[in-house]
PDB file as gemmi writes it, atoms N, CA and C in Angstrom:
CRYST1    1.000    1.000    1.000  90.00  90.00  90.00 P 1                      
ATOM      1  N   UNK A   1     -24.803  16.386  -0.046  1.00  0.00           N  
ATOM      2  CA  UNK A   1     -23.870  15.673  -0.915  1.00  0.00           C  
ATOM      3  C   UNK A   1     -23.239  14.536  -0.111  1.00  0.00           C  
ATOM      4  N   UNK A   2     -23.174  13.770  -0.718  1.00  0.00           N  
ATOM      5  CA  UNK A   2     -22.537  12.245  -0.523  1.00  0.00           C  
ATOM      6  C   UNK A   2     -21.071  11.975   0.066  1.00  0.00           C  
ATOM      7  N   UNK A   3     -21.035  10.585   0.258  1.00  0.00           N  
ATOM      8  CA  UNK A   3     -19.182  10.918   0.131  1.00  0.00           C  
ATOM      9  C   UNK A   3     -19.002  10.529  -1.294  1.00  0.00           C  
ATOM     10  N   UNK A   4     -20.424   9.629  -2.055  1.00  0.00           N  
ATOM     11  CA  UNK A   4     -19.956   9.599  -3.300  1.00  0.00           C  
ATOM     12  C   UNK A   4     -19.694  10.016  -4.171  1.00  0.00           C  
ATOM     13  N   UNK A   5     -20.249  11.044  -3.997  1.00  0.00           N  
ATOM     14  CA  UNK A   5     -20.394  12.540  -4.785  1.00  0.00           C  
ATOM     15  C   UNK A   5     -18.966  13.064  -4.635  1.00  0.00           C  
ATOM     16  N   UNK A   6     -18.518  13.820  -3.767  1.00  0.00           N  
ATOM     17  CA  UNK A   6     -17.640  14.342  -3.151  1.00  0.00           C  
ATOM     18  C   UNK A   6     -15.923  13.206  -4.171  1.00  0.00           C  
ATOM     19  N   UNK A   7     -16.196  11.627  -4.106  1.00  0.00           N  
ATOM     20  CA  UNK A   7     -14.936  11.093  -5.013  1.00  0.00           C  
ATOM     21  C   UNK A   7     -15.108  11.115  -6.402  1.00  0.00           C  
ATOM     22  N   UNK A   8     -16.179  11.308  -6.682  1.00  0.00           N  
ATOM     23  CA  UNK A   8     -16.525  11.562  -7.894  1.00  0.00           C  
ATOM     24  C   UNK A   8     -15.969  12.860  -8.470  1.00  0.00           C  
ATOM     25  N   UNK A   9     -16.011  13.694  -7.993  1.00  0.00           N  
ATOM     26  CA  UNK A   9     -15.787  15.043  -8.222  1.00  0.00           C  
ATOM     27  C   UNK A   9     -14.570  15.009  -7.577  1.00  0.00           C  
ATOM     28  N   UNK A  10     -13.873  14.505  -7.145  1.00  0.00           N  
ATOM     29  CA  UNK A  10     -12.144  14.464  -6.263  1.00  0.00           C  
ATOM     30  C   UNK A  10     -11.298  13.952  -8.053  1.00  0.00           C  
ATOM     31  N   UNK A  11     -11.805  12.673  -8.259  1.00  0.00           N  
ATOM     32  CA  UNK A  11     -10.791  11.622  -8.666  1.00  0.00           C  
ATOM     33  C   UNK A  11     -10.673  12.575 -10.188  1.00  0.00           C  
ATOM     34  N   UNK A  12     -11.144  13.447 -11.119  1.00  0.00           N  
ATOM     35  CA  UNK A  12     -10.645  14.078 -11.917  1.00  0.00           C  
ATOM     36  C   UNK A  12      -9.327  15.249 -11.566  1.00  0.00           C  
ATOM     37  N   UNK A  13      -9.529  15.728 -10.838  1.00  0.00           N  
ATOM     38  CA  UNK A  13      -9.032  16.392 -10.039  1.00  0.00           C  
ATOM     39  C   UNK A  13      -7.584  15.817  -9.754  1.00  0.00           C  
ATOM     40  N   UNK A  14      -7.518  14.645  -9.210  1.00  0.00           N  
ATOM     41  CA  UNK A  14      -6.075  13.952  -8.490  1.00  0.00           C  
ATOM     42  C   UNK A  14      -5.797  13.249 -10.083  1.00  0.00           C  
ATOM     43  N   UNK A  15      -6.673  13.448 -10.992  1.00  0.00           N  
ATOM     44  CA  UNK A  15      -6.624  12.301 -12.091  1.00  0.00           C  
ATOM     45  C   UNK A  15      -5.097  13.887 -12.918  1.00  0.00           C  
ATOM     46  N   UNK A  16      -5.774  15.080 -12.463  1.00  0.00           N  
ATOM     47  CA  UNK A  16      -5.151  16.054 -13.695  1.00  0.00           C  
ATOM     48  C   UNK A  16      -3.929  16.310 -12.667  1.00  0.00           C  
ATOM     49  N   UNK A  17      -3.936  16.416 -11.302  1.00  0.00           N  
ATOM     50  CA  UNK A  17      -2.889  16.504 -10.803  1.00  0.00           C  
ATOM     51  C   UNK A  17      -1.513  15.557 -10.522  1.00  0.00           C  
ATOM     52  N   UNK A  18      -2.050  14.461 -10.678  1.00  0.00           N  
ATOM     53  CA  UNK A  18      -0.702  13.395 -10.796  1.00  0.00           C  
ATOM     54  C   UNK A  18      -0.298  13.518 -12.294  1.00  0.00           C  
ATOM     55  N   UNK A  19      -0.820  13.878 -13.347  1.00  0.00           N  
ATOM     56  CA  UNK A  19      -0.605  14.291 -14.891  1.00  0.00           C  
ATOM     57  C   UNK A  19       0.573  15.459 -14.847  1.00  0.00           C  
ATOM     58  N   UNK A  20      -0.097  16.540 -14.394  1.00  0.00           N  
ATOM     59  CA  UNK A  20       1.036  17.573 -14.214  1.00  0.00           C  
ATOM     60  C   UNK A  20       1.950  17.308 -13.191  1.00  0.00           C  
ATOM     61  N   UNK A  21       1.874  16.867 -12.241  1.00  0.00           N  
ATOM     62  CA  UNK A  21       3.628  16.572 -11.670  1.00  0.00           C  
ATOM     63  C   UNK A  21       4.388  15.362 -11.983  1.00  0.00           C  
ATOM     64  N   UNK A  22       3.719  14.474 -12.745  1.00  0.00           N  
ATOM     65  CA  UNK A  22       4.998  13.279 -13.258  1.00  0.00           C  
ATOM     66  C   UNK A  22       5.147  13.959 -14.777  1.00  0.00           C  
ATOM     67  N   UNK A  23       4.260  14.675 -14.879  1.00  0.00           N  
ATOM     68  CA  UNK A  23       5.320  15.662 -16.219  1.00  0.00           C  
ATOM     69  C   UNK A  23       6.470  16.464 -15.978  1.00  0.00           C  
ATOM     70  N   UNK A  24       6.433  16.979 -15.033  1.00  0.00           N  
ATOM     71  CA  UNK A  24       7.285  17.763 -14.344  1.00  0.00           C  
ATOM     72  C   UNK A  24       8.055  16.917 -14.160  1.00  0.00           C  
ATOM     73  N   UNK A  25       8.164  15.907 -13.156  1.00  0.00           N  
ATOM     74  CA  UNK A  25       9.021  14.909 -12.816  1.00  0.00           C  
ATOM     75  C   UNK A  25       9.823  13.827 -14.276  1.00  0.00           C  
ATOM     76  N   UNK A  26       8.939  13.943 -14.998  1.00  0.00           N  
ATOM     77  CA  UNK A  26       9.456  13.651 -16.287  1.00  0.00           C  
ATOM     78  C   UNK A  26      10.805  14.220 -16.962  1.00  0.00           C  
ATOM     79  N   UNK A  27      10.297  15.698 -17.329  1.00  0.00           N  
ATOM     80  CA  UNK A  27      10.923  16.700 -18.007  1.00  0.00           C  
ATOM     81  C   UNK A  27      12.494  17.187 -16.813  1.00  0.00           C  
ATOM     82  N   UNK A  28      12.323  16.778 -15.430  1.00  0.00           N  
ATOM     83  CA  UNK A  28      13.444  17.310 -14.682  1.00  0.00           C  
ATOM     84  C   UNK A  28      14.104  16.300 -13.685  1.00  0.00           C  
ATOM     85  N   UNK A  29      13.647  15.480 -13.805  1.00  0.00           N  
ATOM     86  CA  UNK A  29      14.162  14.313 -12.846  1.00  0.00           C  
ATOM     87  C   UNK A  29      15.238  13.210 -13.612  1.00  0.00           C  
ATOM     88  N   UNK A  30      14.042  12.545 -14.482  1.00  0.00           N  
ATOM     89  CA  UNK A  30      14.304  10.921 -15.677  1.00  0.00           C  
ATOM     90  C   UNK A  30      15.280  11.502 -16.643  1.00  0.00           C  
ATOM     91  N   UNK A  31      16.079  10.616 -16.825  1.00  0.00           N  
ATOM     92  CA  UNK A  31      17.036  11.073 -17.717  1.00  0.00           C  
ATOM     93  C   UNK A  31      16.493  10.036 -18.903  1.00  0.00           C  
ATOM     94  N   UNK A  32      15.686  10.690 -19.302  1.00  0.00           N  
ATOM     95  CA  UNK A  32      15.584   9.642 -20.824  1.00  0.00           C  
ATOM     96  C   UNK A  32      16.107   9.844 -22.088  1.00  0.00           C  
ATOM     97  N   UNK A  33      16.638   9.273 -23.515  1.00  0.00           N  
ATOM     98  CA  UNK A  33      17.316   9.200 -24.291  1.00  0.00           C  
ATOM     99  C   UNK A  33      16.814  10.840 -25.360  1.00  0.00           C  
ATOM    100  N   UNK A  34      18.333  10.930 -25.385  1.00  0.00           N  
ATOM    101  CA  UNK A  34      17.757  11.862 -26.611  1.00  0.00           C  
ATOM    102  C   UNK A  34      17.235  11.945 -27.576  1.00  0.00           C  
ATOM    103  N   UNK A  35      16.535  13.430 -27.776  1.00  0.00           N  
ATOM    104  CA  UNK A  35      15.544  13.205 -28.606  1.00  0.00           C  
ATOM    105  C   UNK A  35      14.453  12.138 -28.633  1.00  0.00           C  
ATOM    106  N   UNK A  36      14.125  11.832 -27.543  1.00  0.00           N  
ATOM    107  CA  UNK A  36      12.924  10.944 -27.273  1.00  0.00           C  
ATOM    108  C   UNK A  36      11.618  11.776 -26.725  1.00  0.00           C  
ATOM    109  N   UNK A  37      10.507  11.899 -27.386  1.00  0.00           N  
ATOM    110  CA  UNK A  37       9.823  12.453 -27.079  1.00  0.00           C  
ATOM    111  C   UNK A  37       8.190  12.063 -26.175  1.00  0.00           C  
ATOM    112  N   UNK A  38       8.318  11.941 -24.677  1.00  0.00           N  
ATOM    113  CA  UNK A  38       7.411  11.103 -23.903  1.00  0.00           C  
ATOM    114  C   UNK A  38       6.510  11.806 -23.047  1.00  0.00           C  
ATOM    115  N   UNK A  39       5.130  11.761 -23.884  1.00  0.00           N  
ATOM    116  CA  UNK A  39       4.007  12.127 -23.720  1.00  0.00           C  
ATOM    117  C   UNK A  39       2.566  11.626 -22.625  1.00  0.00           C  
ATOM    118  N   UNK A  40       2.661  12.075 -21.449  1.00  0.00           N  
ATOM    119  CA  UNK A  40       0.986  11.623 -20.597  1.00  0.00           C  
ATOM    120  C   UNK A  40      -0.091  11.694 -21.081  1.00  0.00           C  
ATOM    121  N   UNK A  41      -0.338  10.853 -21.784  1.00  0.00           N  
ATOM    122  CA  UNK A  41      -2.181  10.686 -22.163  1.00  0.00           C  
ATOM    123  C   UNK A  41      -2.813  11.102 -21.584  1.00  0.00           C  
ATOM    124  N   UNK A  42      -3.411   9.791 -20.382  1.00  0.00           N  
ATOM    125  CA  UNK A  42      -4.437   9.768 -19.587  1.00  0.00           C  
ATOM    126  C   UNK A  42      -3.775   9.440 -18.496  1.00  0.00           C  
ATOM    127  N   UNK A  43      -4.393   9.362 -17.504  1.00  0.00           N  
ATOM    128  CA  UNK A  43      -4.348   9.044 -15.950  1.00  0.00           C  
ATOM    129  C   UNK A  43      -5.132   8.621 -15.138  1.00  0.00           C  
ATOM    130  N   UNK A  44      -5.594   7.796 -15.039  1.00  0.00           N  
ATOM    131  CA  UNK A  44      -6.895   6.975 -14.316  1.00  0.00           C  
ATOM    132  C   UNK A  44      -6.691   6.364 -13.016  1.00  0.00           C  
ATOM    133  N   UNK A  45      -7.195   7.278 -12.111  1.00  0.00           N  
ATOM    134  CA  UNK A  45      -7.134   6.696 -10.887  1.00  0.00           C  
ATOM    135  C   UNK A  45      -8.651   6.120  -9.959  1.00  0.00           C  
ATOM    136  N   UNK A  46      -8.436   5.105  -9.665  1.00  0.00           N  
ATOM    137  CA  UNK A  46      -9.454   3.989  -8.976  1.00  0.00           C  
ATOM    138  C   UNK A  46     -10.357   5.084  -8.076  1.00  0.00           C  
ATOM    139  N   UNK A  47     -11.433   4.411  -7.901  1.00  0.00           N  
ATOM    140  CA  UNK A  47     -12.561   5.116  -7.043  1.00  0.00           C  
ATOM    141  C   UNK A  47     -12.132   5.082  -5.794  1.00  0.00           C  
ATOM    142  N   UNK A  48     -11.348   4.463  -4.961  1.00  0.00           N  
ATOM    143  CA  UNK A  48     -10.454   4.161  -3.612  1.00  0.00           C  
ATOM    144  C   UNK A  48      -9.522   4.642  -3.686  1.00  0.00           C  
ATOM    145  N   UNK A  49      -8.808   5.056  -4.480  1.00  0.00           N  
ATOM    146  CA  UNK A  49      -7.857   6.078  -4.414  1.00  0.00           C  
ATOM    147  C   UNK A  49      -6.191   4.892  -4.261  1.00  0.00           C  
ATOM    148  N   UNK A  50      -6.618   3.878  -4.569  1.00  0.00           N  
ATOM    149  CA  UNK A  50      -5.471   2.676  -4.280  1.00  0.00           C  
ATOM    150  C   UNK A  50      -4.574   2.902  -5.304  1.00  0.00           C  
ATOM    151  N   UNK A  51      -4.898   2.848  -6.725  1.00  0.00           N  
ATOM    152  CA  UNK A  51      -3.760   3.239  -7.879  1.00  0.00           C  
ATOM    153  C   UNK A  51      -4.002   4.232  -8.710  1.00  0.00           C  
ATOM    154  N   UNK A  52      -3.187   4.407  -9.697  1.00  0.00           N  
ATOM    155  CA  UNK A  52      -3.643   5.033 -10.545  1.00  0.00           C  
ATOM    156  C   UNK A  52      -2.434   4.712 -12.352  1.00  0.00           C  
ATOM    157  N   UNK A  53      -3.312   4.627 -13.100  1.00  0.00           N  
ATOM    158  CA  UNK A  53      -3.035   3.572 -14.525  1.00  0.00           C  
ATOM    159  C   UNK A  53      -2.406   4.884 -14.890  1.00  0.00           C  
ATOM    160  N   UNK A  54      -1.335   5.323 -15.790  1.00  0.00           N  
ATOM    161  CA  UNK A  54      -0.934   6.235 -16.914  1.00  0.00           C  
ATOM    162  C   UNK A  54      -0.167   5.263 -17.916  1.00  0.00           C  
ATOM    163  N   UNK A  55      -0.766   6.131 -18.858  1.00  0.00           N  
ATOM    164  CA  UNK A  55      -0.391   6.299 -20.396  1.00  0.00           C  
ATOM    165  C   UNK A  55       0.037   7.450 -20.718  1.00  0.00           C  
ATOM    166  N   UNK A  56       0.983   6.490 -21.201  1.00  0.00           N  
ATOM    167  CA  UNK A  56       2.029   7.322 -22.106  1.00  0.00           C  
ATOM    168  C   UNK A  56       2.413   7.058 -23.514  1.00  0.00           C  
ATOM    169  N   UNK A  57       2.763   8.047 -24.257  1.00  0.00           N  
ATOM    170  CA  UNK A  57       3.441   8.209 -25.471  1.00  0.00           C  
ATOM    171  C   UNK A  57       4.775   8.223 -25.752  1.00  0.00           C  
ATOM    172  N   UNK A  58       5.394   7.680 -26.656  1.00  0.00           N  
ATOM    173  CA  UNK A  58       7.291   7.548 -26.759  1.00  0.00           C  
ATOM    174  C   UNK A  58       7.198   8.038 -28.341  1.00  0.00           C  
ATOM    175  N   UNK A  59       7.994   9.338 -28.551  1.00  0.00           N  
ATOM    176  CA  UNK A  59       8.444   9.811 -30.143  1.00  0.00           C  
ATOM    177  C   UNK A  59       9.702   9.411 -30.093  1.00  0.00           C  
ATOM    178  N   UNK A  60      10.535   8.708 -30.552  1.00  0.00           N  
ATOM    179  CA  UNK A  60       9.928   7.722 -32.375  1.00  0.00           C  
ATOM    180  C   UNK A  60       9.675   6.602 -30.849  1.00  0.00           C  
ATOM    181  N   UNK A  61       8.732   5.864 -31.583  1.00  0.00           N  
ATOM    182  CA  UNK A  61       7.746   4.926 -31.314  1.00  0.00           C  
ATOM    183  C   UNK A  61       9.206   3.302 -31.098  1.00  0.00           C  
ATOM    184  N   UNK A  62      10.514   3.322 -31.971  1.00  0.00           N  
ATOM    185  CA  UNK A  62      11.337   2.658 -32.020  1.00  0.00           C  
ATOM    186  C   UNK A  62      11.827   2.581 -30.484  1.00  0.00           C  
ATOM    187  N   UNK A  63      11.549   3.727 -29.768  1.00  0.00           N  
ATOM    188  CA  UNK A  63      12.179   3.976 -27.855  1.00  0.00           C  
ATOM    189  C   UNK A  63      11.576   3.627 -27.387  1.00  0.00           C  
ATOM    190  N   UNK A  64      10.555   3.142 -27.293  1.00  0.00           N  
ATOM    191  CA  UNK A  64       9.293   2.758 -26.434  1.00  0.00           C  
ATOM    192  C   UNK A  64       9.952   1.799 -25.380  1.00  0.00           C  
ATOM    193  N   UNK A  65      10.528   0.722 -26.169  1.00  0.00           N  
ATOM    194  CA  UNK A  65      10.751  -0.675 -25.179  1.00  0.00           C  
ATOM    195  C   UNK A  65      12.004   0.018 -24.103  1.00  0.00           C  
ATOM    196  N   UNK A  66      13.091   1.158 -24.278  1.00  0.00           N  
ATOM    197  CA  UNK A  66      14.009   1.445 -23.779  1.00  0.00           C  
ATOM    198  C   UNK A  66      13.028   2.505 -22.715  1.00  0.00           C  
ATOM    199  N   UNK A  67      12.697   3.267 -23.176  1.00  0.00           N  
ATOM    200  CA  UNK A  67      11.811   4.555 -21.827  1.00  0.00           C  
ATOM    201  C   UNK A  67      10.999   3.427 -20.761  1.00  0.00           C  
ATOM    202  N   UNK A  68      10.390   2.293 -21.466  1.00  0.00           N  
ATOM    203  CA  UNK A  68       9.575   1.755 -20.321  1.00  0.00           C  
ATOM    204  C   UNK A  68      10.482   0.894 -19.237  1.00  0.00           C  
ATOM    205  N   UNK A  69      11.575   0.330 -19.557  1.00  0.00           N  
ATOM    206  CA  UNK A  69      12.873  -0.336 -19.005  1.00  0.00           C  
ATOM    207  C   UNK A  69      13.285   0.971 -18.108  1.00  0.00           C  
ATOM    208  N   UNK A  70      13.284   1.993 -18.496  1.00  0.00           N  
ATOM    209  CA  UNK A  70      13.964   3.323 -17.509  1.00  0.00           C  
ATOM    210  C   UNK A  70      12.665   3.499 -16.461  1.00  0.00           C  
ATOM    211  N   UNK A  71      11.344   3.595 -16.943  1.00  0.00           N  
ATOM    212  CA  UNK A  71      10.214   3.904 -15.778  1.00  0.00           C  
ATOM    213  C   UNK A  71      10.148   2.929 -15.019  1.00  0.00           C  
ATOM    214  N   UNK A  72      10.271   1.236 -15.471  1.00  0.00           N  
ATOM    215  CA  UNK A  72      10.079   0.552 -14.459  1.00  0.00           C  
ATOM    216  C   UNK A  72      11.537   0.234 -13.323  1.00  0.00           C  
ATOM    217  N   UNK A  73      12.542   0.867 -14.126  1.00  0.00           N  
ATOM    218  CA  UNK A  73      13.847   0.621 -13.003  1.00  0.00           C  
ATOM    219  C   UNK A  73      13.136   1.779 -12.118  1.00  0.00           C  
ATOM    220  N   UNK A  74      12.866   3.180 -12.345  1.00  0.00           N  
ATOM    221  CA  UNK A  74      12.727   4.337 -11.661  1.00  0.00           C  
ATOM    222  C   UNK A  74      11.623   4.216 -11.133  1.00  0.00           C  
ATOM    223  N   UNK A  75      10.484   3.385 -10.928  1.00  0.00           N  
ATOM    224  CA  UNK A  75       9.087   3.972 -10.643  1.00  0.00           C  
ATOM    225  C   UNK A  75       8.856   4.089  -8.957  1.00  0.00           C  
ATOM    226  N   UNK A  76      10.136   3.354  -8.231  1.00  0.00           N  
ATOM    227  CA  UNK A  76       9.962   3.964  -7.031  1.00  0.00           C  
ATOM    228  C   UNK A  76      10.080   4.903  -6.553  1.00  0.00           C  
ATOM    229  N   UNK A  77      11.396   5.738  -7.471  1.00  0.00           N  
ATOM    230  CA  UNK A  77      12.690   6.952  -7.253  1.00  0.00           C  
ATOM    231  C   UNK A  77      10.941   7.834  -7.797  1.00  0.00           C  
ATOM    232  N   UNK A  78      10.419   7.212  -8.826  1.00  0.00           N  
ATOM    233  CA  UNK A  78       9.413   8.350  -9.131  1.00  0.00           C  
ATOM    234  C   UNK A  78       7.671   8.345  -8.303  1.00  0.00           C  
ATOM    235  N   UNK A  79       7.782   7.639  -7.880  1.00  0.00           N  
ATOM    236  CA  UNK A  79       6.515   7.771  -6.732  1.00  0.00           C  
ATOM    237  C   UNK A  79       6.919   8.323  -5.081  1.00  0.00           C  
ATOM    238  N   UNK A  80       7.912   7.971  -4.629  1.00  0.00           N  
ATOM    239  CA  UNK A  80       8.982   9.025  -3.780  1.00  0.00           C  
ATOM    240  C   UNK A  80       8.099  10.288  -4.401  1.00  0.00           C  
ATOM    241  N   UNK A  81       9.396  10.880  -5.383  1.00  0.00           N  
ATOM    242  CA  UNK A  81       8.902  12.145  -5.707  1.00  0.00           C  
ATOM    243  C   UNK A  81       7.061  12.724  -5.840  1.00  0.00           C  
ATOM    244  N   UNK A  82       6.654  12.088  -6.111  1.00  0.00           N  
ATOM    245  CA  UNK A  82       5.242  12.123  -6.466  1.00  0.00           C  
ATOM    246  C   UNK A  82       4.168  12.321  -5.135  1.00  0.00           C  
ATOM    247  N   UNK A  83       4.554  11.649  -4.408  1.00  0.00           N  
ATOM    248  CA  UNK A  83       4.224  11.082  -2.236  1.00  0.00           C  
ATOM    249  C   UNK A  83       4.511  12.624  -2.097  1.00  0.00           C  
ATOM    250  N   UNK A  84       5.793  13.201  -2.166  1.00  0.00           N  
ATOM    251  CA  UNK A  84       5.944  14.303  -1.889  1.00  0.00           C  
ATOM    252  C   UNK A  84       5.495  15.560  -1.971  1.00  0.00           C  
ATOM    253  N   UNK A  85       4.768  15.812  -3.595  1.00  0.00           N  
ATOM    254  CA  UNK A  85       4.290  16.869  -4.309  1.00  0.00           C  
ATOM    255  C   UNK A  85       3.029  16.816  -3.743  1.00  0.00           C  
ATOM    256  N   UNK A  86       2.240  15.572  -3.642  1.00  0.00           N  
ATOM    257  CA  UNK A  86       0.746  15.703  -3.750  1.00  0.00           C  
ATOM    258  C   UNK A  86       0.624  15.530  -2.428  1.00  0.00           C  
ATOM    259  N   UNK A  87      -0.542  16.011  -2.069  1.00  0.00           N  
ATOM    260  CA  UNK A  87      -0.791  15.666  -0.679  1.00  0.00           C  
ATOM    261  C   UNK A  87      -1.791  14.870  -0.755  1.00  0.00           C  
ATOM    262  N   UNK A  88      -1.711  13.951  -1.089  1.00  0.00           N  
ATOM    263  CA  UNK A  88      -3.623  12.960  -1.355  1.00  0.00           C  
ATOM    264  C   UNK A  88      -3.308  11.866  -0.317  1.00  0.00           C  
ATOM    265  N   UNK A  89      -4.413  11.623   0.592  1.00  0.00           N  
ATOM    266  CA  UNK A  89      -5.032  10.603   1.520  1.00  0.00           C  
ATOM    267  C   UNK A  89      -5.654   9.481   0.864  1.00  0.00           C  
ATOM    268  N   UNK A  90      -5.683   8.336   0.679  1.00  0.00           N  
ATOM    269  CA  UNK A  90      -4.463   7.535   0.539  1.00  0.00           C  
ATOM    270  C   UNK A  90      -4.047   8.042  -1.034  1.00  0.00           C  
ATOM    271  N   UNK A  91      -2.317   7.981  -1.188  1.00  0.00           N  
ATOM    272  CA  UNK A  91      -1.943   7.999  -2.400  1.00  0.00           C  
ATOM    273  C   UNK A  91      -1.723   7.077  -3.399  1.00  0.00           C  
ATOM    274  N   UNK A  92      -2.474   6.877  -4.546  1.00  0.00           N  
ATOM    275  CA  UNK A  92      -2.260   6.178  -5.080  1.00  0.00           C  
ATOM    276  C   UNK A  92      -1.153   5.660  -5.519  1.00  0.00           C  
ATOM    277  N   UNK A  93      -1.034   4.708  -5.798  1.00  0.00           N  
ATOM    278  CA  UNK A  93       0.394   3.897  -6.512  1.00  0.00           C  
ATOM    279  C   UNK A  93      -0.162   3.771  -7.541  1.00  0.00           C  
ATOM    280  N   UNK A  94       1.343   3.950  -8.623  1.00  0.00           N  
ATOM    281  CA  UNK A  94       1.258   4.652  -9.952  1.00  0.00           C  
ATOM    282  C   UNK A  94       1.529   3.021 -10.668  1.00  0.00           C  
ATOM    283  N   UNK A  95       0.860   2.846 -11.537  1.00  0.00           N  
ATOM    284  CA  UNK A  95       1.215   2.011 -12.366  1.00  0.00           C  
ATOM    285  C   UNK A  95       1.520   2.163 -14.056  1.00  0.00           C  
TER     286      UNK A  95                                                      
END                                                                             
C-alpha cells in the first residue's frame, strides 16, 4: 500500500472526526442565539491535509447571516479548541 492509499483512506476518517468535535464544540463552547438550530453537513478536507471546508445548516434559515458573524468572530477561539482535540499531522485549518 501506497502513501496514496493510506490518505485516501485517512481523509474520511479526519473528514468524520473534525464533524464530531466542532459539534461538540458547537453545542458547548459558541454561544449562539436561541432557539437557533445549527447543523454540520459535510466536511471536506484537502488531500494535504492543509484545510478543511464545512457546511453548515442554521434553523430558521432568517439566523444564518447572525451564526456566520459569531463563527467568523470565533473561528480562531474555535480551531484552538479543535488543534487540541485532534491529534492530526498537519492540522487542517477550518474554513
Amino acid at each position: 500500500m501506497d502513501k496514496s492509499d493510506k490518505t485516501t483512506k485517512r481523509i474520511p476518517q479526519i473528514n468524520e472526526r473534525i464533524k464530531r468535535e466542532l459539534s461538540e464544540i458547537f453545542l458547548r463552547e459558541i454561544d449562539f442565539l436561541e432557539k437557533t438550530l445549527i447543523t454540520i453537513i459535510k466536511v471536506e478536507t484537502s488531500s494535504n491535509l492543509v484545510h478543511s471546508k464545512i457546511w453548515i445548516s442554521v434553523i430558521p434559515e432568517s439566523q444564518t447571516e447572525k451564526v456566520f458573524r459569531v463563527l467568523n468572530k470565533k473561528i480562531y477561539y474555535i480551531q484552538q479548541i479543535l488543534n487540541k482535540r485532534l491529534r492530526v499531522r498537519p492540522m487542517p485549518k477550518i474554513k
